[in-house]
N, C-alpha and C positions, 0 to 999 in steps of 0.2 A: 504494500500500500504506500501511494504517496499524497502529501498531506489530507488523507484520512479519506479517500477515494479510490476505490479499485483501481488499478491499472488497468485499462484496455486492450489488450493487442489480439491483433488479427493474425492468425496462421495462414500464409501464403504457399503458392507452390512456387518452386524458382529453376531455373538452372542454373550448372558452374561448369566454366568451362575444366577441361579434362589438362590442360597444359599448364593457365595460368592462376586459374583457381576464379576468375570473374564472374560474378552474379547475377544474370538480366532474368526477367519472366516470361519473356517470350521463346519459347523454341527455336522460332525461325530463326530469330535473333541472334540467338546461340549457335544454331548450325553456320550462318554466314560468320560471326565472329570465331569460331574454333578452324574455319578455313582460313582464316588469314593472321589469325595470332601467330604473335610472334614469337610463342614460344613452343609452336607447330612446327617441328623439323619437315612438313609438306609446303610452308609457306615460304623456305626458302629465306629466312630469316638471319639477319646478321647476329643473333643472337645463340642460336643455333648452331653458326658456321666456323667451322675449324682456321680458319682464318680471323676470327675476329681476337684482339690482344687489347688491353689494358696497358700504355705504355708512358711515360714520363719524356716529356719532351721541354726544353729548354733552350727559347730562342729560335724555334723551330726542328729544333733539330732532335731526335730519340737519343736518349742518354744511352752510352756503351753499357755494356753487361758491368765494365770493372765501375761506371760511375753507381750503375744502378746498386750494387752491392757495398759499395762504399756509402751513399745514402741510408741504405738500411740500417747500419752498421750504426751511423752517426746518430739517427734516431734513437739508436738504445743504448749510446753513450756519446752523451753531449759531450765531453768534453775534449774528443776527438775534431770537433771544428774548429777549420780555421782561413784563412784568408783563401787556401786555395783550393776549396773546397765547400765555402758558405753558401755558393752561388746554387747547387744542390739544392736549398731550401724554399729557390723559387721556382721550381719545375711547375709542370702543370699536367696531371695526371687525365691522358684523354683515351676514348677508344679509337681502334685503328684497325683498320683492312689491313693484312700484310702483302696480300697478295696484289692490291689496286695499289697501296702506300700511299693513303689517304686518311687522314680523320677523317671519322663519320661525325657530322653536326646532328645528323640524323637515322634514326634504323632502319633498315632498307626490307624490302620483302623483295620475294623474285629475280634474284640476281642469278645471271648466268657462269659465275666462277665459284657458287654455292658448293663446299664439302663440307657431308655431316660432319658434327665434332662427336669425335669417338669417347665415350666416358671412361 
């Protein structure tokens, strides 16, 4: 009870989708949104795609493996920075096509250089 009134509620029917867990009430709704969700490995999805990467770019450019583990490093021990290596703290953490070498500003569906990503 709240202040001192039944609560009301209604028991609905809904769906979810099967990929990304979304809730609509319409069926139809559901079967066209589970065709092109993007986390439908049928919808060809950069999210999906064995090619999409999480990568630290700085000034444009993708940090080396020795930078990228050298940031790690310094994150769990501060006291490891310093003048030639502070610059590390302004990367900018974006996703990336590997295969186009593109930032994605946006998730793509339907692409034609689409491979599943293998778990």
């Amino acid at each position: 009870m709240c202040g001192g009134k039944k609560d009301k509620m209604k028991q609905i029917k809904a769906f979810k989708c099967e990929y990304c867990k979304k809730v609509l009430l319409s069926r139809n709704g559901m079967s066209r949104h589970e065709k092109q969700c993007y986390y439908n490995p049928i919808s060809h999805s950069c999210i999906t795609c064995l090619h999409l990467s999480d990568e630290y770019f700085y000034k444009g450019r993708i940090l080396t493996d020795e930078e990228y583990f050298t940031r790690e490093e310094i994150f769990d021990d501060e006291k490891m920075i310093n003048k030639d290596n502070e610059y590390l703290f302004d990367c900018e953490n974006k996703v990336y096509c590997t295969i186009k070498k593109v930032v994605l500003e946006k998730l793509k569906t339907q692409c034609n250089l689409y491979e599943i990503k293998k778990n």
